[in-house]
N, C-alpha and C positions, 0 to 999 in steps of 0.2 A: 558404633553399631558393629558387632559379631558378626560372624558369617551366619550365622544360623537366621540372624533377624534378616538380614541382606536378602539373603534365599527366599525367604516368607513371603518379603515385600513382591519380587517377583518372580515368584512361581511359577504363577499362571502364565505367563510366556517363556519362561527358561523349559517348559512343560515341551515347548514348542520345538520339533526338530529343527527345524530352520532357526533358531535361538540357542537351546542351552545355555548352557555356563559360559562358552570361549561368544558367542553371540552379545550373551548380555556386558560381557566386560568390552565387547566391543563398540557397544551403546554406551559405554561408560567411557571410553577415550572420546569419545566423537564432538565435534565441536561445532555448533550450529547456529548458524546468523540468522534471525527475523527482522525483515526491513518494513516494520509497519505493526504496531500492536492495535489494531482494529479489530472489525468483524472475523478476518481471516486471520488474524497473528494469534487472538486470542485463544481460539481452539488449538492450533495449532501444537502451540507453547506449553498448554494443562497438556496433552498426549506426549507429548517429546520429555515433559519434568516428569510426566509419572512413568515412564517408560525408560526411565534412568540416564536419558543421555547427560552427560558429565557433563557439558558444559554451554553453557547457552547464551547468546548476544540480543538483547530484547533493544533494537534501535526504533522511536519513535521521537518527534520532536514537542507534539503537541497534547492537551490537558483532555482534560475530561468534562465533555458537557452531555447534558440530560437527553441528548436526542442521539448518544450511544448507545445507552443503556439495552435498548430494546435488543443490541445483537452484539455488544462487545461484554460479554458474560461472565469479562475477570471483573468486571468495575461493579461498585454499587453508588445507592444514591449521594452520601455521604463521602464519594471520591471526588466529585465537581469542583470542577477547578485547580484539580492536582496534578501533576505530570503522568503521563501513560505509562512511561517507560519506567519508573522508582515504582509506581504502585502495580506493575504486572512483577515487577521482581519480588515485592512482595509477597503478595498473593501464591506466588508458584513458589516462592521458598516454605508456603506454609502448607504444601504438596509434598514438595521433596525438599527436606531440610539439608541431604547430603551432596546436592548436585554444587557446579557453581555458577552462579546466576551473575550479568552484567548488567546494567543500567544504562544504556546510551541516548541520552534526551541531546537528538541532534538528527538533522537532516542526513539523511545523503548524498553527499555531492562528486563534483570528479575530482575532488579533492581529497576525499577520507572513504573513496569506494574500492580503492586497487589495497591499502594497509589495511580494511576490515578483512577483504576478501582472502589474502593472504592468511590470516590468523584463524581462519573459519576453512572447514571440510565440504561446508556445503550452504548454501542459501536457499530461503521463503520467502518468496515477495509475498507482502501480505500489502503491498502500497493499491493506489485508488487513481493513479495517472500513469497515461503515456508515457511522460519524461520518466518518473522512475525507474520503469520498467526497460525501459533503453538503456536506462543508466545501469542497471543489476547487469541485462546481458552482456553491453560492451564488457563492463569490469569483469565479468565471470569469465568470457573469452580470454581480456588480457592477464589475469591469474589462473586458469585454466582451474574454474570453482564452478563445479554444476550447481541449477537453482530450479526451484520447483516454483513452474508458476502457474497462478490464480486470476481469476476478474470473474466480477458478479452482474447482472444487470435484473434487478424485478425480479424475475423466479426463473430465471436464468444464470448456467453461471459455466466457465470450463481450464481445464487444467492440463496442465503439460509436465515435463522436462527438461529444461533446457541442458546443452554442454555437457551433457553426460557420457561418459566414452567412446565420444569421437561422432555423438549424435549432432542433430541440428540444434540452432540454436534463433531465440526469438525472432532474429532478422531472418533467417530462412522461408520463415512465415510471413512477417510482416518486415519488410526493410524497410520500411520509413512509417511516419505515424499517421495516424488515420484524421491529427490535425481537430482533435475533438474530446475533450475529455467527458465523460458521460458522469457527473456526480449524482452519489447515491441522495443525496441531500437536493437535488431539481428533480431524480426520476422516480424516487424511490426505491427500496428492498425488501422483500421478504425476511425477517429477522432470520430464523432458521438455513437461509441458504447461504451464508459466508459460514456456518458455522459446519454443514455438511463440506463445505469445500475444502477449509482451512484441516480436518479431520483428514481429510485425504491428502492433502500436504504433509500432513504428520505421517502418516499412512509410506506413503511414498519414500520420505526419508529415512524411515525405518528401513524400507526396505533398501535401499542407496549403502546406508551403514554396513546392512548386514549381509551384504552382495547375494541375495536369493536371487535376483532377477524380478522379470514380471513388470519392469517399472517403465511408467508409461514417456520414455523417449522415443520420440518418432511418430508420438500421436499427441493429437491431440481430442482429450474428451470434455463432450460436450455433455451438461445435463439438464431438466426441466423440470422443476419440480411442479409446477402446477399439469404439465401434462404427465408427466411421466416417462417421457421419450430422452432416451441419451442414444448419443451417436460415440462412434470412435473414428478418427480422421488421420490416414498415414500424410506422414508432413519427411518432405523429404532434405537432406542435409545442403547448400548448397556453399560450396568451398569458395565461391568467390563475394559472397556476403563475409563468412569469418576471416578471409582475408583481407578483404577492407578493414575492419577491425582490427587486426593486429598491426598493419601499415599505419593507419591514422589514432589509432587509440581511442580514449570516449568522445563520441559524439552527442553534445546534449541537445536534443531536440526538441527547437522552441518555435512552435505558431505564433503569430504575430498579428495583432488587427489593429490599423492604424484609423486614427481619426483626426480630419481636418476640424481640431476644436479652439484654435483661436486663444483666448483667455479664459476658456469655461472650466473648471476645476473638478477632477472626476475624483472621488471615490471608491475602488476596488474593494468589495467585501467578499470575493470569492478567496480560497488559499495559495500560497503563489504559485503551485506547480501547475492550477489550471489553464489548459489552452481556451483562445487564443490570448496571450499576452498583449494586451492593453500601450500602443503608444498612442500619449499625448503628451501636450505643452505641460500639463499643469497634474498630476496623479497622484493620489498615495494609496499605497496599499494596505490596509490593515481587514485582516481576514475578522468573522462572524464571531469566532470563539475570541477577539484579542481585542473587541471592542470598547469594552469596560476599562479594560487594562492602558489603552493606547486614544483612547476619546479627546486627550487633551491636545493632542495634535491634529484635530483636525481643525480647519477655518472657522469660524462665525461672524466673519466681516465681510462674507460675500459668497453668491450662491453657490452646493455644491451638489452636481449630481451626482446619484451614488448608484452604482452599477455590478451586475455579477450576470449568470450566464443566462438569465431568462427573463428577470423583473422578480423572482420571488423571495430569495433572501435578501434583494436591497429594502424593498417593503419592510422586509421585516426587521431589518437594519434598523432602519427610520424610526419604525416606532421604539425602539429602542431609546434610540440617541435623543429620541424626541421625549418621551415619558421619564425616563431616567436621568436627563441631562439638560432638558428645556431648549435644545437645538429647532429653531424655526428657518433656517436656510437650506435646508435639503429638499433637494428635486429626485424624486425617482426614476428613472430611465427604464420605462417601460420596456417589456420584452429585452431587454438587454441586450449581451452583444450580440446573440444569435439572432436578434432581429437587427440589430444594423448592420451584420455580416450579410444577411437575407437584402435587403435596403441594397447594400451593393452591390451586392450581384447581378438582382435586376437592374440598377441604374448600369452596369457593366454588359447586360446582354440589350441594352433595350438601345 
């Protein structure tokens, strides 16, 4: 590609005083980590490739099923059952053929979060739990990697900065977890609202790249799309949160709900990063999308209850494993753990 084609492609923003030419080649060294290619990585990722950023980490571990569709708008129906993270690099190399795209079909752990972050300028949570989100800030802290973060709920949804020079950082806000994952899969979403969100992550690291300013560290904003009302929330820095961090390093933070079950054999069909975490005698976990793939590991020589955060995806578990695989041993555990969380509590205040 020539210069002259180079120029074409982006014009309409080198147009821009705050861009030009020394701007755009600076969105072309820039090097940007998404930890999550869902509702919010997927937007996010189409505006960063067509906006030239050089180089881009598309980390996601898991495939592609039909109840995406309606808000992760790189996939189509014909991707089901394909890895996220090979078919978003795809799709965004057929955007920008000249960037250079990564594939990382792999979790994030405190294993492989301090060497991403190092190699990366900057991070996009684009995840769906607490723990991840714990896990971005510590590492961003002990790499000293600012990250732009997200979360949705229904037609709800709000956005920050974290670790950005010399701003606050997650813990500031929230030092410990609120002990409750909210899946968009029990509460539902608005298709459209991870995709306004994840735009303004894009939005935001542009503007991070191209040092304009304007970028929302130190707030946090809130938005509604069914009313229409956004707030903006000064969030203040505080040094004895990012010091515990860099003293102790990452901390992953895990809820826990334990059950007195005896011999009784659970089934976990929620994904593993949901809280609370599940002790029993007897468990296996294989999440909703891994059922088909992993079926043969479960029991059929004694009953199994099958459990996730409310009673509605073990149902629908069930019939699965039941129609597809002629399993007649599975018990559904009604209202799930949030009702035996709720169950103990009251036996704890009663």
């Amino acid at each position: 590609m020539n210069s002259h084609e180079l120029n074409d492609r982006y014009s309409r923003q080198e147009r821009l005083p705050e861009v030009g030419i020394d701007g755009q080649k600076a969105l072309s060294g820039a090097r940007v980590l998404i930890v999550g290619m869902g509702g919010l990585g997927c937007p996010a990722a189409q505006y960063l490739a067509a906006a030239g950023v050089g180089s881009l980490g598309l980390m996601d571990h898991d495939t592609v099923n039909l109840s995406n569709l309606h808000r992760q708008i790189l996939f189509r129906e014909n991707d089901i059952g394909q890895p996220k993270a090979e078919l978003a690099k795809q799709a965004l190399q057929r955007i920008n053929s000249e960037i250079e795209i990564t594939a990382i079909p792999d979790w994030l752990t405190d294993e492989n979060a301090v060497e991403l972050f190092e190699s990366h300028d900057l991070v996009i949570d684009g995840s769906d739990n607490f723990r991840t989100k714990y896990l971005i800030n510590d590492a961003s802290i002990m790499t000293d990697t600012p990250w732009i973060y997200a979360s949705i709920y229904k037609f709800q949804g709000q956005i920050s900065v974290f670790n950005y020079q010399n701003g606050p950082s997650y813990r500031c806000l929230f030092p410990t977890t609120t002990n409750r994952n909210v899946s968009c899969e029990e509460v539902g979403v608005m298709g459209p609202l991870p995709g306004v969100l994840g735009t303004m992550q894009a939005s935001e690291s542009i503007k991070m790249i191209l040092n304009t300013g304007g970028v929302l560290s130190g707030k946090l904003k809130l938005i509604d799309l069914k009313t229409h009302k956004d707030q903006l929330i000064e969030i203040q820095r505080n040094d004895a949160e990012i010091k515990k961090v860099k003293h102790r390093g990452i901390k992953i933070e895990i809820f826990r709900c334990s059950l007195d079950s005896g011999n009784t054999f659970y089934l976990d069909v929620r994904d593993p990063f949901e809280e609370p975490q599940l002790d029993a005698m007897k468990v296996i976990n294989i999440p909703m999308s891994r059922l088909d793939e992993k079926q043969s590991d479960i029991p059929d020589d004694q009953p199994v209850h099958v459990i996730c955060q409310t009673g509605k995806r073990s149902r629908q578990a069930i019939e699965q494993l039941q129609t597809k695989y002629g399993f007649t041993n599975l018990v559904n555990v009604e209202g799930g753990i949030q009702a035996i969380m709720k169950k103990n509590k009251q036996e704890t205040h009663a």
